[in-house]
C-alpha positions in Angstrom: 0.0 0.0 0.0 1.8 3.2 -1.2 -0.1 7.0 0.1 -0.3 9.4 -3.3 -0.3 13.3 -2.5 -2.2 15.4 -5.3 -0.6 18.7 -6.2 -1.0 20.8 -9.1 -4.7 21.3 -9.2 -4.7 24.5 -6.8 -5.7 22.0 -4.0 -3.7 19.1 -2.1 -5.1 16.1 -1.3 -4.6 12.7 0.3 -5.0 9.2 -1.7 -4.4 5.9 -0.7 -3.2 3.5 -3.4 -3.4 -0.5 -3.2 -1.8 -1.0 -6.5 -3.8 -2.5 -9.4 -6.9 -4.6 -9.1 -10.8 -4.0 -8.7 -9.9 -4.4 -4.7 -10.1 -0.6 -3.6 -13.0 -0.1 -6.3 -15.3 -2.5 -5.1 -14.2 -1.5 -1.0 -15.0 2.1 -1.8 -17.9 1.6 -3.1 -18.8 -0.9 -0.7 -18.0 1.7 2.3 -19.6 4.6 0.6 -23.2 2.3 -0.3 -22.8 1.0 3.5 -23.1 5.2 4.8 -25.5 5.7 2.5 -27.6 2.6 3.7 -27.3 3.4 7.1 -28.2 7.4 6.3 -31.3 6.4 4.8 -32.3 4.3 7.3 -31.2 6.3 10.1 -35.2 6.7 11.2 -35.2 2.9 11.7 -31.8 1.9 12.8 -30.8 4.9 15.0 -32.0 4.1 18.5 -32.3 7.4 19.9 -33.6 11.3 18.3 -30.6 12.6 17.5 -31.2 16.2 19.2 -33.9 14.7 22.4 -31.6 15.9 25.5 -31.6 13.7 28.7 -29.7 15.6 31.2 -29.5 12.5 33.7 -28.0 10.7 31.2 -24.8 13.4 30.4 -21.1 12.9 29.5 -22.4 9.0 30.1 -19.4 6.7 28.3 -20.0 4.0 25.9 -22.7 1.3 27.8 -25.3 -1.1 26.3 -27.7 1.6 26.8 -25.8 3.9 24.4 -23.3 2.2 22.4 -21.3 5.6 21.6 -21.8 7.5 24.8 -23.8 10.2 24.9 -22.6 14.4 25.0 -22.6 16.9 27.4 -26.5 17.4 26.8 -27.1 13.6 27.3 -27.7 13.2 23.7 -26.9 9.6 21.8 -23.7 9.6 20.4 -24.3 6.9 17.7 -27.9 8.1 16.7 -26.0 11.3 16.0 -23.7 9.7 13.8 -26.0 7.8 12.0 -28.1 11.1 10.9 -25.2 13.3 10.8 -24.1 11.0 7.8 -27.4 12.4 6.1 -26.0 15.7 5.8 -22.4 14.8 5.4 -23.6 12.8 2.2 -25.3 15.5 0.6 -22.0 18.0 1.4 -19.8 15.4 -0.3 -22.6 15.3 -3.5 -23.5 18.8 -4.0 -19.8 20.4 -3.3 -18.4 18.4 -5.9 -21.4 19.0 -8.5 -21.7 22.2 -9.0 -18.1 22.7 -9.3 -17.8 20.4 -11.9 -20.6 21.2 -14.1 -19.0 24.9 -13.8 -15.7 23.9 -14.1 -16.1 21.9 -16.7 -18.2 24.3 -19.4 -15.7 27.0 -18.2 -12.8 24.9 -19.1 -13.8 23.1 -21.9 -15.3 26.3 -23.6 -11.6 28.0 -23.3 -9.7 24.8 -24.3 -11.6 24.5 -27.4 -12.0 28.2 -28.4 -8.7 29.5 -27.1 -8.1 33.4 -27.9 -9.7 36.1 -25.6 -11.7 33.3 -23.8 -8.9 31.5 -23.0 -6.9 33.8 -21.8 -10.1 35.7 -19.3 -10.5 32.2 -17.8 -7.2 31.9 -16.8 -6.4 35.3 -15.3 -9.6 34.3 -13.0 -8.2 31.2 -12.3 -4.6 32.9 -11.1 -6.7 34.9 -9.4 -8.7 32.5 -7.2 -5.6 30.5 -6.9 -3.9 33.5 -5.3 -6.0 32.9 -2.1 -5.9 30.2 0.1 -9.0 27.7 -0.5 -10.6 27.3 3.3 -9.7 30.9 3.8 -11.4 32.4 0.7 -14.5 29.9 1.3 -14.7 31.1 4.5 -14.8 34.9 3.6 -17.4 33.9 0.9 -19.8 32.2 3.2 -19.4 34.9 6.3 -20.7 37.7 3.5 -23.4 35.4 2.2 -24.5 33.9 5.9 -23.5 30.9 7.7 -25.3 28.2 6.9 -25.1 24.7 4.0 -26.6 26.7 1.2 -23.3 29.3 1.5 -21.5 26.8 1.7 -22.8 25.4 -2.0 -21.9 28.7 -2.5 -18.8 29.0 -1.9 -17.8 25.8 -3.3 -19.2 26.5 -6.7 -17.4 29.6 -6.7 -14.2 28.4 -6.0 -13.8 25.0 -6.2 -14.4 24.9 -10.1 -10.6 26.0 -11.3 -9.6 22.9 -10.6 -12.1 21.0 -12.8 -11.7 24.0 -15.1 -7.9 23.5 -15.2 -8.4 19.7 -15.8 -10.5 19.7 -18.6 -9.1 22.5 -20.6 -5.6 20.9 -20.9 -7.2 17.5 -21.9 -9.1 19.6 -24.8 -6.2 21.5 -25.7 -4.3 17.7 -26.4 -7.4 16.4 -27.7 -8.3 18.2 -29.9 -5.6 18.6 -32.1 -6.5 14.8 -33.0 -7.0 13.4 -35.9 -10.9 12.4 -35.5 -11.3 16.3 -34.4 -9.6 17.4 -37.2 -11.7 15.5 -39.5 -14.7 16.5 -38.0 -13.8 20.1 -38.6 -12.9 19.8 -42.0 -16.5 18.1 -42.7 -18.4 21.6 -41.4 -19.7 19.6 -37.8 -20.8 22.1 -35.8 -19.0 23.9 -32.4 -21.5 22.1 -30.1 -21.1 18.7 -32.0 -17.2 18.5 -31.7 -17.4 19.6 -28.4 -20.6 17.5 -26.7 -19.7 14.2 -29.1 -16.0 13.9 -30.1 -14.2 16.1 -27.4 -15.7 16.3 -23.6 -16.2 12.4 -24.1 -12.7 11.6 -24.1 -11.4 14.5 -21.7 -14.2 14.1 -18.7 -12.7 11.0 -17.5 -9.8 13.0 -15.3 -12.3 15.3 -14.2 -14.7 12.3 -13.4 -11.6 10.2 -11.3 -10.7 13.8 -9.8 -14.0 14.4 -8.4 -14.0 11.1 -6.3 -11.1 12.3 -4.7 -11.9 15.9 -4.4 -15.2 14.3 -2.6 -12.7 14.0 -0.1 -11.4 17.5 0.3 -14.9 18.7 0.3 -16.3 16.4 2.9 -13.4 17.9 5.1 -13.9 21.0 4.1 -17.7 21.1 5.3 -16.4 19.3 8.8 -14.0 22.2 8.9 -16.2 25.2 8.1 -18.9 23.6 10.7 -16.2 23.3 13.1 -16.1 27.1 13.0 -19.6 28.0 13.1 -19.8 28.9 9.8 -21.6 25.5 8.2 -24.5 23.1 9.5 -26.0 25.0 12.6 -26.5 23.3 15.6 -28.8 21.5 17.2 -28.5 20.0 13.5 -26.4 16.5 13.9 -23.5 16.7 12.0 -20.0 15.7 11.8 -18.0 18.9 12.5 -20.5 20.5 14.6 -20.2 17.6 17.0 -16.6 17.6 17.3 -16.4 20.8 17.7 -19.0 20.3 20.6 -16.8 18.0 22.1 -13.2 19.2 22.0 -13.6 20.8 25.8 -14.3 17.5 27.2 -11.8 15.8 24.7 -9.7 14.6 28.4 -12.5 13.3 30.4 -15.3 12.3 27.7 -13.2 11.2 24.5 -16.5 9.6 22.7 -17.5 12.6 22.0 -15.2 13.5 19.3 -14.0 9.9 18.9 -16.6 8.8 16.8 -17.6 11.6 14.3 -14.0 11.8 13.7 -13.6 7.8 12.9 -17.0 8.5 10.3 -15.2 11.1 8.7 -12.3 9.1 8.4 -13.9 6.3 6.9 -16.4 8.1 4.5 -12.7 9.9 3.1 -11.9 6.6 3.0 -14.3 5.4 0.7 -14.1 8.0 -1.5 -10.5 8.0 -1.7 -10.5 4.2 -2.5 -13.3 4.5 -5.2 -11.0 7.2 -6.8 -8.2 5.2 -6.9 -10.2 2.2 -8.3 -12.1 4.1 -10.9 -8.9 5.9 -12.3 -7.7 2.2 -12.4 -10.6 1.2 -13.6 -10.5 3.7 -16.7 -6.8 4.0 -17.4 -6.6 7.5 -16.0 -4.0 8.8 -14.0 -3.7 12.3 -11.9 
C-alpha cells in the first residue's frame, strides 16, 4: 500500500493507493453504499432522536444503553452519527457538483475556443488560486450567511478551477487529434465537436478527480462547521459535533472519537473509489 499526495490542481489532497486490481474499487464503493444505507435508514436503525436531550444521562461513556456514549446534553452519540451522515452525504454530493458542471463548461469552452476566452479564464483562475482555498471559502460564506446553502456557494465559486484546469488541458491535447480534425474539416458544428467527439474523451480525469476531491470537500464542510460557519446546531453533524466536544476531549473522548472515525472512513471510501475508478478507466492524476 503506497499513500499518493495530489498537487498541481490549486488544492492538495490525500489518496491511498493498493496498486492495481478491482480491490479498492469495489471496498469504496462498498464503504460509501454501507453510509449511505445506514443514512437512509437512520429513522429505523438509530435508536435514539438525534437532538432529544436527557440531562440524567450526560457525559455518560460508551454502555449497552448507548453504544457511543452520549454528549454533554445527554444526547446519543451513535444516533447522532447515523443522521449526521445524512447531511455529510449531501456535502460530499453537491460540493463536488456544481463545481464540476462549472468547471467543466468553463474549461472546456476556453480549451476548445482558445483566444480572448482562454486567456479571461485563466487570469480568473490565477486569481482564485492566489487565495488560500478554506480561507477564501470562509470569507465567501461569512458575507453570504453561515449556513449549508453558502457553503454550496462558496464551493461552486471556487472549487471549479480545478475542474476548469483539468478539462481545458485534456481539450487542448485532444483536440488537435486526428478524429477532431476530420470533424472540422466536414463543417460539424461547435457544439457537435465539443458534446460528441471532445468532452467524451477528456471528462474521465475530471470524473476520477471528483471522487477524490469528494474528499477535500467532505473535510472541508467538517471544517467550516467546526467554526460555526456551516450546519447550525442542534442540527447533527459531523464537524459541529466535534467541535462540541473538544472541551471534554480529556474526560469524555466519545464525543469526538466517533464523528471523527465517520469522517475518516467516509474519506476513505471515496479515496478508495477514486483510486479504483482511475484504475478502472486507465486514468492517472
Amino acid at each position: 500500500m503506497t499513500a499518493i499526495l495530489r498537487t498541481g490542481t490549486g488544492r492538495t489532497g490525500f489518496r491511498l493507493s493498493f496498486g492495481g486490481g478491482p480491490l479498492p474499487l469495489y471496498l469504496g464503493g462498498a464503504i460509501i453504499l454501507g453510509w449511505f444505507v445506514l443514512a437512509l435508514l437512520a429513522p429505523v436503525v438509530a435508536p435514539y432522536d438525534p437532538i432529544y436531550q436527557d440531562v440524567a444521562a450526560r457525559l455518560q461513556p460508551p454502555s449497552l444503553a448507548h453504544w457511543f456514549g452520549t454528549d454533554n446534553f445527554g444526547r446519543d452519540i451513535l444516533s447522532r452519527v447515523i443522521w449526521s451522515a445524512r447531511i455529510d452525504l449531501q456535502i460530499a454530493l453537491f460540493g463536488v457538483v456544481f463545481p464540476f458542471i462549472i468547471g467543466t463548461v468553463l474549461g472546456s469552452c476556453a480549451g476548445y475556443f482558445g483566444g480572448w476566452i482562454d486567456t479571461i479564464l485563466m487570469r480568473i483562475i490565477d486569481v482564485v488560486l492566489a487565495f488560500p482555498f478554506l480561507v477564501l471559502m470562509m470569507a465567501i460564506i461569512v458575507i453570504l450567511k453561515p449556513g449549508l446553502s453558502s457553503f454550496y456557494v462558496a464551493m461552486a465559486l471556487v472549487g471549479w478551477v480545478s475542474y476548469a484546469r483539468l478539462v481545458r488541458a485534456q481539450i487542448l491535447v485532444i483536440k488537435s487529434s486526428d478524429f477532431v480534425v476530420a470533424a472540422t474539416s466536414l463543417g460539424y458544428s461547435h457544439s457537435r465537436i465539443m458534446f460528441r467527439h471532445l468532452l467524451p474523451n477528456a471528462i474521465l480525469g475530471s470524473v476520477v478527480f471528483s471522487m477524490s476531491d469528494a474528499v477535500l470537500v467532505l473535510l472541508n464542510g467538517a471544517a467550516i462547521s467546526y467554526l460555526g460557519l456551516g450546519v447550525q446546531p442542534p442540527t447533527a453533524e459531523w464537524g459541529i459535533m466535534i467541535a462540541e466536544g473538544q472541551s471534554f476531549i480529556t474526560s469524555a473522548w466519545w464525543i469526538t472519537t466517533f464523528p471523527g472515525i465517520a469522517i475518516v472512513t467516509l474519506a476513505m471510501g471515496f479515496s478508495l473509489l477514486a483510486d479504483g475508478l482511475g484504475e478502472k478507466l486507465g486514468v492517472r492524476e
